[in-house]
C-alpha positions in Angstrom: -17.2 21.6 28.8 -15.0 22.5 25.7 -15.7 21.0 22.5 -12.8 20.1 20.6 -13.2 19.7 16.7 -10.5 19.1 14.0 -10.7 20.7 11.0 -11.0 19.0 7.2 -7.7 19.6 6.9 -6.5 18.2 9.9 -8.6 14.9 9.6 -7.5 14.3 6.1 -3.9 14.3 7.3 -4.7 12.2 10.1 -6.0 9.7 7.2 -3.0 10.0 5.2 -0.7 10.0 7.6 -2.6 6.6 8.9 -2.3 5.2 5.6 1.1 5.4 5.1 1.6 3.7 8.3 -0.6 1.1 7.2 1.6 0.9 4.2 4.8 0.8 6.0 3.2 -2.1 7.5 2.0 -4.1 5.0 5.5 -2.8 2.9 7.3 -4.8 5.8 5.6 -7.7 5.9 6.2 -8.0 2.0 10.1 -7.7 2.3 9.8 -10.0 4.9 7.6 -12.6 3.1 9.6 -12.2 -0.4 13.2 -11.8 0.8 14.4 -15.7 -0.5 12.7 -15.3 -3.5 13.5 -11.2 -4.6 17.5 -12.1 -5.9 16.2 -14.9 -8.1 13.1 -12.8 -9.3 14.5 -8.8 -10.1 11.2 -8.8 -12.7 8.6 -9.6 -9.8 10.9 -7.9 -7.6 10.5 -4.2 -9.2 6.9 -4.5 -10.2 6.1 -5.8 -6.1 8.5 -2.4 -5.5 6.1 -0.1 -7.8 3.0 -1.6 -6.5 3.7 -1.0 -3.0 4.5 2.9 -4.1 1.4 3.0 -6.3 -0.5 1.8 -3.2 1.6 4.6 -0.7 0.4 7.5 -3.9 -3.1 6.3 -3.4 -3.0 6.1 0.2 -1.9 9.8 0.6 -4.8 11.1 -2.2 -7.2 12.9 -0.9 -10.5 10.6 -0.8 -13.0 13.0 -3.2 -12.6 10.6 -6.0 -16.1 9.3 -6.3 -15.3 6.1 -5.4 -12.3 5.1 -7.8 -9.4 6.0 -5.1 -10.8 3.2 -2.9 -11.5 0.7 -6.1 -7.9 1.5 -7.0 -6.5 0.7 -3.7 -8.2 -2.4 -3.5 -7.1 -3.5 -7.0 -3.4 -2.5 -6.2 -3.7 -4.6 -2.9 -4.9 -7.4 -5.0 -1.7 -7.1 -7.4 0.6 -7.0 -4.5 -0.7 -10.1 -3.0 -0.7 -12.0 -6.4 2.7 -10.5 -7.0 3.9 -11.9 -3.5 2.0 -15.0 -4.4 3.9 -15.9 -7.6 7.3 -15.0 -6.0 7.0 -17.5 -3.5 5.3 -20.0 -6.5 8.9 -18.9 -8.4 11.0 -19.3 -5.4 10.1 -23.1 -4.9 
């Protein structure tokens, strides 16, 4: 029976490219979630836009980062769900 093993380099990609589907995800459900309240909000708007790319930059990091990468995504998932949060609080 072969063994078939991937290679650091190919399981890191596999992460990333995981990630930024995860993102893509979690980016759609966002649109989706703020789209009434975005044209009455361009503030909240751009800084929801910038978190979610802050979030996709992390994502694709590689993961040697002692810890902080993974702190840093869970903080900037935290700021885009109090970001979505007040936009619908705004939108009312």
């Amino acid at each position: 029976m072969t063994e078939f093993k991937l290679s650091r380099r190919d399981s890191l990609r596999s992460i990333a490219v995981l990630g930024m589907a995860g993102a893509a995800v979690a980016g759609s459900a966002t649109v989706l979630a703020t789209s009434t309240a975005e044209a009455a909000q361009p503030h909240m708007n751009k800084a929801l836009n910038d978190l979610q790319a802050a979030l996709n930059q992390l994502q694709a990091a590689l993961p040697d980062k002692g810890g902080h990468r993974v702190k840093a995504i869970a903080l900037v998932k935290d700021a885009i769900d109090e970001t979505t949060k007040g936009m619908a609080v705004g939108a009312m």
